[in-house]
Phi, psi and omega in degrees: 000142202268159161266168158333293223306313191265013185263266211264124163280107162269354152277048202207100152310153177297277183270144195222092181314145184238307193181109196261118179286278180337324183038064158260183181236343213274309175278010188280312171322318195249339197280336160308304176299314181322283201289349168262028182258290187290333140334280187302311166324290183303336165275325173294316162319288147343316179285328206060029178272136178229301195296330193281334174260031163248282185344295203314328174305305201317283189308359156253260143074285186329302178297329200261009143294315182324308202244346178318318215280327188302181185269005152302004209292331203277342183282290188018274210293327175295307165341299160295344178293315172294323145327309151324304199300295173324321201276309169332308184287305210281348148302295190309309147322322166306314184274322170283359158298308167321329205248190155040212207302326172252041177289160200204110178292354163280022153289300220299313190297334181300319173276350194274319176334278157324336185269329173271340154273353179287317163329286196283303192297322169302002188252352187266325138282193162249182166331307180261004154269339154306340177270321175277305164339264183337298173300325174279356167277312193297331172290302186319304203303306198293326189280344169258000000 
């Protein structure tokens, strides 16, 4: 039987810099804080602290703001796709703890949670830079 520990790698960062075309230092600077935001998010989850692993997402969202206007803006921004991308599954988990034949209404404020910050960070760009993100991470993902 696998444990947490060997189930979920927590020593294995989310994002991981490879090679910065900008030969910048500014998101190398912030991506230690980033993955101990998801870090933290994937243990509270666990846990089933769910408003505490939404919090944690915020507060990296929060952090890849600090620096989008720089010429980091494209780590920015793929970040935030990922992020985005996290908040999505624990909404999606969320609601179906919530819904249907075996639903359990201590769920329902965590999923109302998740829905209102998924709202608001897709509203920060708009919609179709969220969108073109996505599509240009999926491409990114196929061509290697």
């Amino acid at each position: 039987m696998q444990t947490d520990t060997e189930y979920f790698n927590d020593n294995q960062d989310k994002i991981e810099l490879l090679d910065c075309q900008q030969d910048e230092q500014i998101c190398k600077n912030y991506l230690p804080k980033i993955n101990n935001y998801f870090h933290e998010s994937d243990m509270y989850f666990r846990d089933k602290q769910f408003q505490k692993s939404i919090e944690a997402l915020k507060n990296a969202f929060y952090t890849t703001e600090e620096f989008r206007e720089s010429s980091c803006s494209k780590c920015a921004e793929f970040i935030q796709s990922e992020i985005i991308q996290s908040l999505e599954n624990i909404h999606d988990e969320l609601r179906k703890m919530s819904t249907g034949l075996f639903s359990t209404k201590r769920y329902q404020l965590s999923c109302n949670e998740a829905e209102k910050v998924l709202k608001e960070f897709k509203s920060s760009g708009n919609q179709s830079d969220y969108t073109s993100r996505r599509k240009k991470k999926n491409e990114l993902a196929y061509a290697g």
